[in-house]
C-alpha angles and dihedrals in degrees: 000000000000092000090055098047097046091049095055089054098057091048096056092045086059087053098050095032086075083089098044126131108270121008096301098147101157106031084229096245137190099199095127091069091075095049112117119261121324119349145163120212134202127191141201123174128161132174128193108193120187098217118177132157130182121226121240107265089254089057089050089270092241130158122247097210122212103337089167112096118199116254129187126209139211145214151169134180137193124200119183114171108215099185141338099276101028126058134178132213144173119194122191122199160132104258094171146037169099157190138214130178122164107204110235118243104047086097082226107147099252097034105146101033128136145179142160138186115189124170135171127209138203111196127180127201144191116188119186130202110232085178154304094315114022131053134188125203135155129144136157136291132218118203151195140207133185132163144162133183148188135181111173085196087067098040084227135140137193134192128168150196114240100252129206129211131169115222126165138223137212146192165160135212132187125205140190099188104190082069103030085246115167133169113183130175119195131187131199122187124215120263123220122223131194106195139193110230135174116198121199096358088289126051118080127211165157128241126183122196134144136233103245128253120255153180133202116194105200131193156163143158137174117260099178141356108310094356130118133181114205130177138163116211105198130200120197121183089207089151092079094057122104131171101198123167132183117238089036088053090042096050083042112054093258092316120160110230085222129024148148130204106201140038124256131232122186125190126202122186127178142164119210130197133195104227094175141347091284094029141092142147150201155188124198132184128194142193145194123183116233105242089204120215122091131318129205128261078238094060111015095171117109110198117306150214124230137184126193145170115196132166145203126225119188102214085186142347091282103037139055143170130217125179134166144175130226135200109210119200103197113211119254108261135194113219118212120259098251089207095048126033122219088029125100112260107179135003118227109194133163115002130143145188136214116215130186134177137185118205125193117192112186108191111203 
């Protein structure tokens, strides 16, 4: 009952963290650790957000229409317990992204403009049993960053070298078995790049920036017979981040390209329920506080709510399947005047996003 529960809640946090501060895509979580025995996991999430803003009417005051393309993620896990005390695990996904592309023709200021950031991440575990109750992992994490960009307003353009850094994660967890209680805190460092980028088809350089930093407090504990409640409480330091070129700083008085100002955290709460032998399920809500200021034409999302209902289905003994659906409400944002600085330039205000997920876990 708890691994499935806690699987499902995972799952769901992958699907409304599309819209999350910053580029979190996956929640980078450890889950796997706690499945019984030996598994293989595969994983396929997929939002589609609807995301518009309207320009001030000294800027036309034209809507940009949906700038927001749909993605899909990834991921796959691997558990082999190697003692009683001592388990393994490898986890592959795609911790962070996005994608922006204005449509032309809308005569919004930044119509035509495109970007995306896409990565990919191997990370390995070993997780070890003090005792009954506490547990200690941690291991180290490979990763991968690549981006491109284009804003015809500009005119600027951005290409780049996928670009590799190692970075390494940490953790503890405490358990009281007879009530599925577990506490786990996990730690994941931030991880340098130094990346290969050609601006404007011509000038070759180099950027450094650094994946942010980062903690996940997970929980959960039983409340009733065949009831479990379940959240993630996530810390990001995306303030440190900073994407800085140097032909784009240099044509913009020092500016990032991209850039955030403050840190994310993201709460997830849920509450799960066995209905049969082969049959759970499970809600879920989620928030984000809006940090206020201005976004980026790059990013023009402010916090968020979410709500979503997800299940498990155990096919056989050794697979089962859990899936869920989110409704994502993406926080009202303010988009900088591009002509002067400090002034409002567009308003983006209610838009939304639907996510959705399937999980298989195969035990061996």
């Amino acid at each position: 009952m708890k691994n499935v529960l806690t699987a499902g809640a995972a799952l769901l946090l992958t699907t409304s963290i599309a819209t999350a501060g910053g580029l979190d895509r996956s929640g980078q979580g450890v889950g796997i650790l706690w499945e019984d025995g030996d598994v293989i996991q595969l994983s396929f999430g997929g939002a589609s957000p609807t995301v518009s803003g309207t320009a001030i009417p000294l800027l036309g005051g034209f809507d940009s229409e949906d700038m927001s393309p749909s993605y899909f993620n990834l991921g796959f896990g691997y558990k082999n317990e190697l003692s009683d005390t001592t388990s393994i695990a490898v986890i592959i996904d795609q911790p962070f992204g996005g994608d922006v592309d204005y449509p032309v023709g809308t005569n919004y200021f930044a119509q035509g403009a495109t970007a995306s950031v896409d990565s990919f991440a191997v990370t390995g575990l070993v997780k070890y049993q003090l005792n009954e109750n506490a547990s200690v992992y941690g291991g180290l994490r490979y990763q991968s960053i690549k981006s491109a960009v284009e804003i015809p307003a500009g005119p600027y353009e951005l290409e780049t070298e996928s670009t590799t850094g190692t970075g390494y994660v940490v953790g503890a967890a405490y358990e009281i078995p007879e009530i599925a209680f577990r506490v786990a805190l996990t730690y994941n460092s931030a991880i340098d790049h130094e990346q290969e980028t050609l601006e404007n088809g011509v000038l070759a350089t180099t950027t450094s920036f650094s994946s942010p930093q980062s903690v996940n407090l997970d929980f959960q504990s039983g409340v009733a017979e065949d009831t479990l409640v379940f959240g993630t409480i996530r810390w990001a330091e995306w303030s440190s981040f900073a994407f800085t070129p140097a032909g784009y700083a240099g044509a913009n008085a020092g500016a990032s390209l991209l850039s955030y100002d403050d840190d994310t955290v993201t709460y997830t709460l849920g509450v799960g329920r066995r209905f049969s032998d082969v049959f759970s399920g499970f809600a879920t809500v989620g928030y984000e506080a809006a940090t206020g200021g201005y976004s980026g034409n790059l990013g023009p999302t402010d916090g968020f709510t979410s709500v979503g209902l997800g299940g498990t289905y155990q096919v056989q003994e050794n697979l089962k399947l859990t899936g869920g659906i989110t409704y994502v409400m993406i926080g009202d944002a303010v988009v900088e005047n591009p002509l002067a600085p400090d002034t409002d330039g567009a308003f983006f205000e209610d838009n939304s996003a639907i996510g959705a997920g399937l999980r298989v876990t195969y035990s061996f």
